[in-house]
N, CA, C and O atoms as a printed pandas DataFrame, in Angstrom:
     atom_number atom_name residue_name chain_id  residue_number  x_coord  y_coord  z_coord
0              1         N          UNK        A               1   -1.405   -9.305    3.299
1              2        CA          UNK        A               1   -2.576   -8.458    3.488
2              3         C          UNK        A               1   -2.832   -7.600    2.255
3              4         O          UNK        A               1   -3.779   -6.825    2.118
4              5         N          UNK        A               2   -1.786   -7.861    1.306
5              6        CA          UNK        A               2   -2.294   -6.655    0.075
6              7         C          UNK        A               2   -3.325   -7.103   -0.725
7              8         O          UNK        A               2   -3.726   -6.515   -1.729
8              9         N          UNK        A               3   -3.704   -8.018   -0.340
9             10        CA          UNK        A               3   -4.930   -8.712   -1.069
10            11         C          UNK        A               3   -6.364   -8.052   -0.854
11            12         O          UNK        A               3   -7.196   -7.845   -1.738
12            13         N          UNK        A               4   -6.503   -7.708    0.767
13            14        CA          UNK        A               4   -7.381   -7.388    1.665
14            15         C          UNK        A               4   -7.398   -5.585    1.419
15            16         O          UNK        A               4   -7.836   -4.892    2.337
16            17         N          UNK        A               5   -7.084   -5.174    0.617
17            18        CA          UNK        A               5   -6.685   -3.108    0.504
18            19         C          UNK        A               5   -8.207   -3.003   -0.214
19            20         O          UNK        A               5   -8.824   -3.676   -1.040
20            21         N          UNK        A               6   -8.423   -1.979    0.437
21            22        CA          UNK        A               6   -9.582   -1.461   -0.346
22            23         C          UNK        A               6   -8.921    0.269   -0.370
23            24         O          UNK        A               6   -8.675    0.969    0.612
24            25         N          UNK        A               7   -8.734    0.668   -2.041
25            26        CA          UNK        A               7   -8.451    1.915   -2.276
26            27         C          UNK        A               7  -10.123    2.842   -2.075
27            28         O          UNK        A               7  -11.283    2.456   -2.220
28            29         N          UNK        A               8   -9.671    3.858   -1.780
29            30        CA          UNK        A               8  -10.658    5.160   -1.653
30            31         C          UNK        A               8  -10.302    5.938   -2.852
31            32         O          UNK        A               8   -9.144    6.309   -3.048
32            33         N          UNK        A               9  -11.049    6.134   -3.473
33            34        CA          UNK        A               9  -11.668    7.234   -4.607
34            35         C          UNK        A               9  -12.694    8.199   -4.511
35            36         O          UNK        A               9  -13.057    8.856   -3.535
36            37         N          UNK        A              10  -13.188    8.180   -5.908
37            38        CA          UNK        A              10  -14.507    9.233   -5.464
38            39         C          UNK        A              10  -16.292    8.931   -5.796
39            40         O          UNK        A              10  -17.236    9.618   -6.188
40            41         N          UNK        A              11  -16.078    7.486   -5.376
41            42        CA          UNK        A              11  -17.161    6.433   -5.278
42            43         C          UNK        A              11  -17.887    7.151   -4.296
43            44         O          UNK        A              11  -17.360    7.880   -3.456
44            45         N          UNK        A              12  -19.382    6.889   -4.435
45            46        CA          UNK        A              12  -20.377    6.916   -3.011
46            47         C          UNK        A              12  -19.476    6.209   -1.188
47            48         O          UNK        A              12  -18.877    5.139   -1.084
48            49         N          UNK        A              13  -19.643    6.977   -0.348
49            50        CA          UNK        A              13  -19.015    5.859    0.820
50            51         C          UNK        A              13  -19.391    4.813    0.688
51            52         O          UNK        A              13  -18.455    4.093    0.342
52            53         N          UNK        A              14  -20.858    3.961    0.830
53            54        CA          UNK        A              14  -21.477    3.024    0.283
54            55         C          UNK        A              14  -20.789    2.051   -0.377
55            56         O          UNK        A              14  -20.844    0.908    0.077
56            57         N          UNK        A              15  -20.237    2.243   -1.227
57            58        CA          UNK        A              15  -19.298    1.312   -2.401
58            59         C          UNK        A              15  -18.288    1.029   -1.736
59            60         O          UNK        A              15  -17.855   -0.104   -1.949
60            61         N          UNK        A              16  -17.692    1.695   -0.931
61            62        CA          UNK        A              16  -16.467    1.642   -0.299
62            63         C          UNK        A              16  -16.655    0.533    1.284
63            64         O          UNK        A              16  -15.823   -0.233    1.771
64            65         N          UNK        A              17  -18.019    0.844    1.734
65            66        CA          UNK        A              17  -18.188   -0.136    2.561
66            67         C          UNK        A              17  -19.140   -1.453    2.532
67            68         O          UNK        A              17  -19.641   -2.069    3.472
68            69         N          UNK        A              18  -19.228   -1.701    0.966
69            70        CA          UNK        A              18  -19.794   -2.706    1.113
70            71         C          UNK        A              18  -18.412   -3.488    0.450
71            72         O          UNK        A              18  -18.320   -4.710    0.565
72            73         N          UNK        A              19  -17.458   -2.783   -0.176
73            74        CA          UNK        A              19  -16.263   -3.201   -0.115
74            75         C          UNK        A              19  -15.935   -3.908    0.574
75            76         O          UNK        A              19  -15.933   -5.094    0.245
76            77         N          UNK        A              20  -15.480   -3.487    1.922
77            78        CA          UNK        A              20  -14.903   -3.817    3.072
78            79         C          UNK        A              20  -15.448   -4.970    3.755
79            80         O          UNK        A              20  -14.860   -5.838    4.400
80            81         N          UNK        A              21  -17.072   -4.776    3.416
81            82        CA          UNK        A              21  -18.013   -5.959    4.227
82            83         C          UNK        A              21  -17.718   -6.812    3.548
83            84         O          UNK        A              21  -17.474   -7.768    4.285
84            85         N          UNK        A              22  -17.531   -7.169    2.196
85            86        CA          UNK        A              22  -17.662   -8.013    1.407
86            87         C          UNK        A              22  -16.147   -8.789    1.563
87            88         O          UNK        A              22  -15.953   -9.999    1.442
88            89         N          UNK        A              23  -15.400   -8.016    1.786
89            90        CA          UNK        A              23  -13.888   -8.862    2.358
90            91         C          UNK        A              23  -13.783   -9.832    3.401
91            92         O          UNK        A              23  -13.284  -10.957    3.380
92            93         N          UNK        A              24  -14.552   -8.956    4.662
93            94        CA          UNK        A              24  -14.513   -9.978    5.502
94            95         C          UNK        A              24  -15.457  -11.117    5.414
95            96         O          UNK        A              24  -15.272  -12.253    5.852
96            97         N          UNK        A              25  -16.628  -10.599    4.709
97            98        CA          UNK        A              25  -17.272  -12.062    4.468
98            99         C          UNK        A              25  -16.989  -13.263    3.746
99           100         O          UNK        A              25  -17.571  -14.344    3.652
100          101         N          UNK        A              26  -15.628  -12.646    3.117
101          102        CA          UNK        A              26  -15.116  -13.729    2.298
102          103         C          UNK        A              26  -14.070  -14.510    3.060
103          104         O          UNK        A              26  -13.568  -15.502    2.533
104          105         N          UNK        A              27  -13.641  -14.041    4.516
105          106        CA          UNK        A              27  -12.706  -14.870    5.471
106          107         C          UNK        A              27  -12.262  -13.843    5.915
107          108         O          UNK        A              27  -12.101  -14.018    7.123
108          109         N          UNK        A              28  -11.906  -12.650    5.567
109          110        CA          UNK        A              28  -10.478  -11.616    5.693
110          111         C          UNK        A              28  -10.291  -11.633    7.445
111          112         O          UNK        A              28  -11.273  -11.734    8.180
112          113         N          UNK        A              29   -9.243  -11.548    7.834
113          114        CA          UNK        A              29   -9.334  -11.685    9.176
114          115         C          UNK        A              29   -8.753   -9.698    9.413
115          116         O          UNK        A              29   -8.578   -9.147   10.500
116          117         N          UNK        A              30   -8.653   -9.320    8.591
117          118        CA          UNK        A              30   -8.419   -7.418    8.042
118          119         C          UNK        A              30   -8.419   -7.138    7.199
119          120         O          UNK        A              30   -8.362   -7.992    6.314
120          121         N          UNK        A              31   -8.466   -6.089    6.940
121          122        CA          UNK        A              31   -8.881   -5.010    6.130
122          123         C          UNK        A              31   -8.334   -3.847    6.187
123          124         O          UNK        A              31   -8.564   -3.066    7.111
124          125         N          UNK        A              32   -7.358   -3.530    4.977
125          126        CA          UNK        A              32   -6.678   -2.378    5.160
126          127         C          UNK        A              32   -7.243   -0.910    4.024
127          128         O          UNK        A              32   -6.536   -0.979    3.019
128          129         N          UNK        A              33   -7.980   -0.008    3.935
129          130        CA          UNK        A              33   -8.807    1.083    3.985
130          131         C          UNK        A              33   -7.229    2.105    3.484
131          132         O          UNK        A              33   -6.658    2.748    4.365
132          133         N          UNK        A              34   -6.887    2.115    2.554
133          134        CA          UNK        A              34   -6.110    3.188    1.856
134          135         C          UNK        A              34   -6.341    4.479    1.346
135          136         O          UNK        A              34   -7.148    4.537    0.418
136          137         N          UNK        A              35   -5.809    5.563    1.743
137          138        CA          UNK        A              35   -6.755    6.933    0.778
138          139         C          UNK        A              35   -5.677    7.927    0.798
139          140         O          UNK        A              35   -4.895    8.079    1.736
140          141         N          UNK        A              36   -5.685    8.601   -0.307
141          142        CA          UNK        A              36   -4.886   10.286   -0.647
142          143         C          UNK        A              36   -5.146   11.263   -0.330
143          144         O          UNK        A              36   -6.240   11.028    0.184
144          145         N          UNK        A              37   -4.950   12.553   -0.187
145          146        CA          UNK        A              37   -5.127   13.317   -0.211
146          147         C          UNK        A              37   -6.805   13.698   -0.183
147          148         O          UNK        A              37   -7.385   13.280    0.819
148          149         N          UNK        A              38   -7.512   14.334   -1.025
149          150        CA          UNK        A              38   -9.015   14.776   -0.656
150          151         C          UNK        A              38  -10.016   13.244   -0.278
151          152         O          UNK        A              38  -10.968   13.244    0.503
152          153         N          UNK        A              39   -9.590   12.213   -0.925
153          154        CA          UNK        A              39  -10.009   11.080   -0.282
154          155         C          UNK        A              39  -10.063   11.450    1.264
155          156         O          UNK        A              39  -11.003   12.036    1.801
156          157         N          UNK        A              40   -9.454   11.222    1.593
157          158        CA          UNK        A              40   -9.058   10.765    3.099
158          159         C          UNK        A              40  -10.360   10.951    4.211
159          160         O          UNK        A              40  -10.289   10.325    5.269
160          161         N          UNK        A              41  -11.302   11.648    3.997
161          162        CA          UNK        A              41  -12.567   12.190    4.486
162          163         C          UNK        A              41  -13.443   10.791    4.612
163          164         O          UNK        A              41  -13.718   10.168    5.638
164          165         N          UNK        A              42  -13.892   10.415    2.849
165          166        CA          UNK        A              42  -14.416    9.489    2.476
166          167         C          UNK        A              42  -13.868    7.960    3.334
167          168         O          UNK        A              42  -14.522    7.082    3.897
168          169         N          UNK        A              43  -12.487    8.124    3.140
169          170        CA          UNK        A              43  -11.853    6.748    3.880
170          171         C          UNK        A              43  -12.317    6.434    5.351
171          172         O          UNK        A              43  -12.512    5.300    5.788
172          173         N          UNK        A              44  -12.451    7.510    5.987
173          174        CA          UNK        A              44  -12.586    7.739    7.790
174          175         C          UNK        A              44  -14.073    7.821    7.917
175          176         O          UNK        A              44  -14.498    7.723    9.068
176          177         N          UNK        A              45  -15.170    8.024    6.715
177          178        CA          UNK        A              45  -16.591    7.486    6.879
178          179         C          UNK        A              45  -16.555    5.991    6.434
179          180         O          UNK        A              45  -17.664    5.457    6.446
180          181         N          UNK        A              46  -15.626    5.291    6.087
181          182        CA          UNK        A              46  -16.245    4.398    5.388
182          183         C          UNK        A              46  -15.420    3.436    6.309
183          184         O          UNK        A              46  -15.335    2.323    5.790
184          185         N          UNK        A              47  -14.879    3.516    7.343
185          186        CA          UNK        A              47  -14.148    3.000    7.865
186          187         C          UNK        A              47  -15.547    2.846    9.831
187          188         O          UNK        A              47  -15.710    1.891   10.590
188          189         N          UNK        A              48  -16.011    3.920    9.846
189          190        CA          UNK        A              48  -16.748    4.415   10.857
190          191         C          UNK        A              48  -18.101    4.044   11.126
191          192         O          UNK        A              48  -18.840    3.861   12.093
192          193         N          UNK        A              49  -18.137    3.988    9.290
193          194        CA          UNK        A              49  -19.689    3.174    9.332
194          195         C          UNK        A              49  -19.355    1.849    9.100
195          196         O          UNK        A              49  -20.516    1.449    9.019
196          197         N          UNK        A              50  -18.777    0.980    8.951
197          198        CA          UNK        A              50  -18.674    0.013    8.873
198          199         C          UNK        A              50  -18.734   -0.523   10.009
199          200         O          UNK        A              50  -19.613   -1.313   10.356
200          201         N          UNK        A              51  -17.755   -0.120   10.722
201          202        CA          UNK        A              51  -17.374   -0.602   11.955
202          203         C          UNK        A              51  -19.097   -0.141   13.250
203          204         O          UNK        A              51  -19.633   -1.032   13.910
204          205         N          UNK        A              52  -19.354    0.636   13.268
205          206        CA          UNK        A              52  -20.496    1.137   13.947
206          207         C          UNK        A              52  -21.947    1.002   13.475
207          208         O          UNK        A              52  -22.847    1.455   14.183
208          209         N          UNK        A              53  -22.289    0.228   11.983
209          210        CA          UNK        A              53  -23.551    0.086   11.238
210          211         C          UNK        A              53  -23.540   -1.452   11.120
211          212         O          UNK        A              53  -24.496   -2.104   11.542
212          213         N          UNK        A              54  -22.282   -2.140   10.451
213          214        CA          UNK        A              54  -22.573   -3.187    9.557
214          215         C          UNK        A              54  -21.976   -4.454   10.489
215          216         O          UNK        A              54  -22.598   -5.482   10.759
216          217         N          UNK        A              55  -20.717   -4.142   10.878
217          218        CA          UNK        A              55  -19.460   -5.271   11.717
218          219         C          UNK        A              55  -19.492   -4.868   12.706
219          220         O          UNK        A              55  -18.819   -3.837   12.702
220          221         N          UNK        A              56  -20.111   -5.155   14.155
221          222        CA          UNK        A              56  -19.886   -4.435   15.155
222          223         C          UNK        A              56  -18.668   -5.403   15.856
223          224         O          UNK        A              56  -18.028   -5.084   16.858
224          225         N          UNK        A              57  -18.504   -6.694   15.058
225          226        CA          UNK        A              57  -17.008   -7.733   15.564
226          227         C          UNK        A              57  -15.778   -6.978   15.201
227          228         O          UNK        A              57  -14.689   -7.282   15.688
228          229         N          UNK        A              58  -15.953   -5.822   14.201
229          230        CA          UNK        A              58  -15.008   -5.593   13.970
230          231         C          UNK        A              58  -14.761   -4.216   14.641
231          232         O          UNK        A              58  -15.696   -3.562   15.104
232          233         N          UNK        A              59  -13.467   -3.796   14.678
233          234        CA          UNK        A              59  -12.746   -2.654   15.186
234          235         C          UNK        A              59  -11.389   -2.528   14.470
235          236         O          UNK        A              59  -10.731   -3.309   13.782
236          237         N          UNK        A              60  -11.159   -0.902   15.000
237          238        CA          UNK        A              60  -10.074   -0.388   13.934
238          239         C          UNK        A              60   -8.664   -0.452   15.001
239          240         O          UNK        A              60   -8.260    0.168   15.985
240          241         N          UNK        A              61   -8.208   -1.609   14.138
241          242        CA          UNK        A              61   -6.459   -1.845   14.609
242          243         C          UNK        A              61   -5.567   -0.832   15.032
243          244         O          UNK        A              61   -4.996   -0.469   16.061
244          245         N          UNK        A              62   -5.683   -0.471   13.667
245          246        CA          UNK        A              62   -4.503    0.522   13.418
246          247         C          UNK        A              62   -4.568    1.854   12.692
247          248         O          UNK        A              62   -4.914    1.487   11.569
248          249         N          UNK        A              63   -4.464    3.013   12.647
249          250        CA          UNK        A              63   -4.231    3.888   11.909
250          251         C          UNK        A              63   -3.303    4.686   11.773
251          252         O          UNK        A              63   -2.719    5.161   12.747
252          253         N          UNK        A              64   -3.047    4.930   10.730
253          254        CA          UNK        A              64   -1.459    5.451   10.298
254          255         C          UNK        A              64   -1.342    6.612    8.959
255          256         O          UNK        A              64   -1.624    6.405    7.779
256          257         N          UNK        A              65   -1.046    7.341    9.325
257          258        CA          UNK        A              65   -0.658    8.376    8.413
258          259         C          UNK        A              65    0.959    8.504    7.941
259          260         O          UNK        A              65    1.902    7.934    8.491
260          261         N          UNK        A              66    1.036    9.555    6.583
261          262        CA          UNK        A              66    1.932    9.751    6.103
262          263         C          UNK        A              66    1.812   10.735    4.515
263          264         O          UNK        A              66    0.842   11.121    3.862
264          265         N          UNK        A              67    2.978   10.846    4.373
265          266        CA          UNK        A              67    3.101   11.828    3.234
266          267         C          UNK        A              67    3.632   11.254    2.155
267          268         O          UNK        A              67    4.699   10.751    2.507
268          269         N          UNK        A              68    3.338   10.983    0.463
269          270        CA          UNK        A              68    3.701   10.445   -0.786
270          271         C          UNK        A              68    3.823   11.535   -1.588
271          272         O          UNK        A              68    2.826   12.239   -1.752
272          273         N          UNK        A              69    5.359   11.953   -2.386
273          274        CA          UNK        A              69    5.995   12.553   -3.134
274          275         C          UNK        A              69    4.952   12.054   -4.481
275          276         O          UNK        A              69    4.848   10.867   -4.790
276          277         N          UNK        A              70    4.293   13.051   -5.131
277          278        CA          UNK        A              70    3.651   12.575   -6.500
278          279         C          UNK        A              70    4.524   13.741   -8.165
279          280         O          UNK        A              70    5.100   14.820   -8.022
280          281         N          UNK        A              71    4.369   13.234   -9.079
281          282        CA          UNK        A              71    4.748   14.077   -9.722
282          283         C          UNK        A              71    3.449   14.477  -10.552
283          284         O          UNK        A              71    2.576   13.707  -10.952
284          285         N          UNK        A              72    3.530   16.025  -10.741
285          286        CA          UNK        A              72    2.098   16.477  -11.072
286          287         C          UNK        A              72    2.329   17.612  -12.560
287          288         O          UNK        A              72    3.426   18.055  -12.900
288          289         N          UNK        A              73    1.399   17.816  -13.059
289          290        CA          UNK        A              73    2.303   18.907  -14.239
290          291         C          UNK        A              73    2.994   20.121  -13.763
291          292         O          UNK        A              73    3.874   20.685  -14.412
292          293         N          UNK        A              74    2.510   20.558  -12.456
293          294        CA          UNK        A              74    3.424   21.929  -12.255
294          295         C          UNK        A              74    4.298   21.207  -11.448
295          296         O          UNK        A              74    4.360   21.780  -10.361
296          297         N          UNK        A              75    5.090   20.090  -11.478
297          298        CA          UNK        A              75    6.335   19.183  -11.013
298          299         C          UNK        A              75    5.896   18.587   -9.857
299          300         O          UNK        A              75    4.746   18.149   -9.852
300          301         N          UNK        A              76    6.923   18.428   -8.379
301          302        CA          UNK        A              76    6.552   17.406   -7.544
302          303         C          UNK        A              76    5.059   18.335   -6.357
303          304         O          UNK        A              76    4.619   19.454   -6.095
304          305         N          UNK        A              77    4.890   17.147   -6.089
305          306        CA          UNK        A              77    4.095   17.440   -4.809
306          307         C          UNK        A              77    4.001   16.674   -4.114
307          308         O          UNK        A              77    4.153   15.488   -4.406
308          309         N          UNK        A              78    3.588   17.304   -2.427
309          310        CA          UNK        A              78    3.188   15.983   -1.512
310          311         C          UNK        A              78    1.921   15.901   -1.353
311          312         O          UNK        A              78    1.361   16.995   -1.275
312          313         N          UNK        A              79    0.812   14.364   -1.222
313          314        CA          UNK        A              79    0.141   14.443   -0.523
314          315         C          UNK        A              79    0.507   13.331    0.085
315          316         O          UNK        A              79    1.446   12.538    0.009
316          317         N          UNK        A              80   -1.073   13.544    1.105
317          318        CA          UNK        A              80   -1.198   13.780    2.438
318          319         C          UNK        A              80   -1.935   11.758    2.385
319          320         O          UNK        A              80   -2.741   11.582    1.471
320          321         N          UNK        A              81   -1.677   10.657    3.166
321          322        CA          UNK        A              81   -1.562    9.228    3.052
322          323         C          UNK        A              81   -2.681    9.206    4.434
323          324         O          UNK        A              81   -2.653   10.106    5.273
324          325         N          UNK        A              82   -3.550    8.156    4.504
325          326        CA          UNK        A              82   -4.445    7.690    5.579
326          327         C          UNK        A              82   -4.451    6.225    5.136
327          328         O          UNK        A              82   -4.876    5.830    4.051
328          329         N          UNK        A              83   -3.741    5.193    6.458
329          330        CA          UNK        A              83   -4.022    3.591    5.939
330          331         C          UNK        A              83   -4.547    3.613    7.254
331          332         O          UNK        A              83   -3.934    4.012    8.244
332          333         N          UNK        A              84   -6.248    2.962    7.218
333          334        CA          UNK        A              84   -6.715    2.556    8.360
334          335         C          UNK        A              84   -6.751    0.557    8.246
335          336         O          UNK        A              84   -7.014   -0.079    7.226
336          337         N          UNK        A              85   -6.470    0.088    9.352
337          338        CA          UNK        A              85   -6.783   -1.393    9.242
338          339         C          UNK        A              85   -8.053   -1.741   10.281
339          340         O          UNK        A              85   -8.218   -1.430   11.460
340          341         N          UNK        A              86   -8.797   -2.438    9.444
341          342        CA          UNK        A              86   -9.409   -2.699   10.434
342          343         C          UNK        A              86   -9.561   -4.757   10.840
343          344         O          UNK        A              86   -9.451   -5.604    9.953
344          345         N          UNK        A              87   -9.747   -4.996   11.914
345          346        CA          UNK        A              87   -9.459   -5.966   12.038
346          347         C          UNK        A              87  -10.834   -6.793   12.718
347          348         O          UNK        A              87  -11.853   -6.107   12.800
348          349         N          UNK        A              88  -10.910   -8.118   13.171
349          350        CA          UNK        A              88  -12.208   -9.059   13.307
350          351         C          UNK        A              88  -11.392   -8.922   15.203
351          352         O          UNK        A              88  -10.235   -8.822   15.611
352          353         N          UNK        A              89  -12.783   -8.994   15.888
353          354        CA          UNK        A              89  -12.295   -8.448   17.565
354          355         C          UNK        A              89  -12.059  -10.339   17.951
355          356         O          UNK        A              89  -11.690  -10.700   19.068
């Protein structure tokens, strides 16, 4: 499935879900929706409209959170992890 990741940045949502559309139209049977820290907003629209605007076959599998140790110039930090999957119903 690491083929199928669509990272979140600080793209329009838009970009991010024509991303996603564009996966499954290529076969993907999922789609896994990755994001960091202030991402994570962007990830959960782009995950919402997809699923409720564009794929209504599709629905969200799984969602899963977590925390990633980063090293930053004032030393370590955590942020804050959102992997949504979404999958074909």
């Amino acid at each position: 499935m690491e083929d199928n990741v669509v990272y979140i940045g600080t793209k329009p949502v838009m970009n991010y879900v024509l991303a996603v559309v564009t996966q499954f139209n290529a076969g993907a049977k999922e789609v896994c929706i990755r994001a960091r820290g202030k991402t994570i907003v962007r990830a959960v629209d782009t995950a919402e409209i997809t699923v409720r605007q564009f794929l209504t076959d599709v629905d969200k599998k799984e969602v899963s959170i977590s925390t990633e140790a980063v090293e930053t110039d004032a030393g370590p930090a955590n942020v804050s992890v959102i992997q949504i999957v979404l999958s074909r119903k």
